[in-house]
N, C-alpha and C positions, 0 to 999 in steps of 0.2 A: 466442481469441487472447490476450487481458489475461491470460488462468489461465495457460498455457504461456509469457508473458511474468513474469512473477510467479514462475514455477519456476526459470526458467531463470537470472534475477538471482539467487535464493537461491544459488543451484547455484552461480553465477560467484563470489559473494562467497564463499563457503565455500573455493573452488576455487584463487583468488586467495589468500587466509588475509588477506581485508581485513575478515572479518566471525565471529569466533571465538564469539558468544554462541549457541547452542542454541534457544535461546527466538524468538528474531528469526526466524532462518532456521525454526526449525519453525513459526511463526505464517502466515509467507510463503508456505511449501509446500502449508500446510493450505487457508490460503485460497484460495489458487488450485487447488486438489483440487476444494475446493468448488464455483468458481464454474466448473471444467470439466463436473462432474458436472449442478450447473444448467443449462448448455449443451448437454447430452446428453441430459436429461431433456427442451427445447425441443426440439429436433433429432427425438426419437422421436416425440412429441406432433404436430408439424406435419406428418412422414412417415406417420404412424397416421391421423390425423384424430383423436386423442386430447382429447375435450374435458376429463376428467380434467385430464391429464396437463398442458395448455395451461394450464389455468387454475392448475396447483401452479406453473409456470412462472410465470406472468403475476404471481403474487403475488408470489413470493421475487423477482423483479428487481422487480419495486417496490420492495420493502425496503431490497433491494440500491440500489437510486438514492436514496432518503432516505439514507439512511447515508452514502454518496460524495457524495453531492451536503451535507450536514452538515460533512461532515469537508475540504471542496473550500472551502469558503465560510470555515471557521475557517479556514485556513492562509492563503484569500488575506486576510484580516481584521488578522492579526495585526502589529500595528507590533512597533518596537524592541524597546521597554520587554518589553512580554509575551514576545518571543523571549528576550532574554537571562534573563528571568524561568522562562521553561520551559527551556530551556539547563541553569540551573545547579540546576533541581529534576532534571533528567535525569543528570548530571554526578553528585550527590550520592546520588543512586536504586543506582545500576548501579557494579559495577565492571569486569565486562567489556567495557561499553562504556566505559569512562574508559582503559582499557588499549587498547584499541584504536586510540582518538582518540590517544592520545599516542605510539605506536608509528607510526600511518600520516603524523600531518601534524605528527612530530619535536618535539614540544614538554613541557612538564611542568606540571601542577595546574592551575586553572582560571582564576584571578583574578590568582594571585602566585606563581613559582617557588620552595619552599622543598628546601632542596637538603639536607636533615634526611627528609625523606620520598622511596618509593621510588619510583620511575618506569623504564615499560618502553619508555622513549626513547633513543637514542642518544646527542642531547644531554647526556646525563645524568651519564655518565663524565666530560664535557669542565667542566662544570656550567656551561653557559651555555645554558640554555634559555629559551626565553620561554613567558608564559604561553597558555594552549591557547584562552581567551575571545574575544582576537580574531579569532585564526584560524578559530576557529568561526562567530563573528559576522558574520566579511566574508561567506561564503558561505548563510549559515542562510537568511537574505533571499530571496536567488536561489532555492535550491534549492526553499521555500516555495511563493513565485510559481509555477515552472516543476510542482511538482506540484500545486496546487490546480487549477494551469491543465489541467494532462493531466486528473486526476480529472474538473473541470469538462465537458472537453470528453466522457468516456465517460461520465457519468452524464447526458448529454442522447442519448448512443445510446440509452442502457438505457430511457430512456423515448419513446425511438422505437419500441424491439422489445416495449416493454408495449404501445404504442398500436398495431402492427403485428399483436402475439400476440390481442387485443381483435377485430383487424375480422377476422383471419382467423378467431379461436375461432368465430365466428360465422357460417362460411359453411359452407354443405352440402357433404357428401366427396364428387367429380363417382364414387366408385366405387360408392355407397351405393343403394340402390330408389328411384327415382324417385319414388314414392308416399311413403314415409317421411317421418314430419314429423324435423325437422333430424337 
């Protein structure tokens, strides 16, 4: 469900034209490839009685929850300070994304509008633009919160379904010889 959610946001931003970098969207689609395919690999594994297969499962969504559950824990962590500090390392990194930002939520440069430099704002023409920092700032917060909290809440499935993958790797296939040790 997360993988085909994951797809499908790439897809919408692309779809939209709110998300023009390559990179993002191809990271998006890949990862969610991935963790469809780790789903599939479960899927076959608990239909088989695959102890293989369970336990290539069992491991990769371990991993998969250190990671989310890491990256869940940084974002809800993070105060002011460090957001506008990663803001304007991300701002300074990318220009696709800096055209982006200033295309979708109308403003120009990050700190201070210099109207000497180009921007793909509409603002722009009129030359009264305000700087893209705040706009960014009001919402970085929120959005931070609301995803560490989603990540949060799926990286405590994922170690539902390792603990789940675990009791079942471990039970006899009722298809199996009776006499057969597991």
């Amino acid at each position: 469900l997360v993988s085909l959610l994951l797809i499908g946001i790439a897809a919408w931003g692309i779809g939209f034209g709110l998300i023009s970098s390559f990179r993002v969207v191809g990271v998006a689609i890949a990862v969610g490839i991935f963790l469809f395919l780790i789903a599939l690999v479960g899927l076959i594994g608990a239909v088989k009685h695959h102890q293989v297969l369970l336990f290539f499962y069992m491991i990769i969504l371990l991993l998969v929850f250190i990671v989310q559950f890491s990256v869940s824990c940084a974002c809800l962590a993070l105060n002011k300070e460090q957001q506008s500090q990663l803001l304007e390392v991300g701002w300074n990194n990318t220009n696709s994304a800096r055209t982006d930002i200033e295309r979708n939520l109308n403003c120009c440069g990050f700190r201070v509008f210099d109207p000497n430099e180009t921007c793909s704002s509409d603002c722009f023409r009129s030359h009264r633009c305000q700087p893209c920092a705040p706009i960014i700032e009001e919402y970085s917060g929120m959005v931070l919160s609301f995803v560490g909290g989603i990540g949060l809440f799926f990286s405590f499935t994922e170690i539902l379904g390792v603990w789940l993958t675990y009791r079942y790797r471990n039970q006899k296939d009722p298809r199996a010889n009776p006499s057969a040790f597991l």
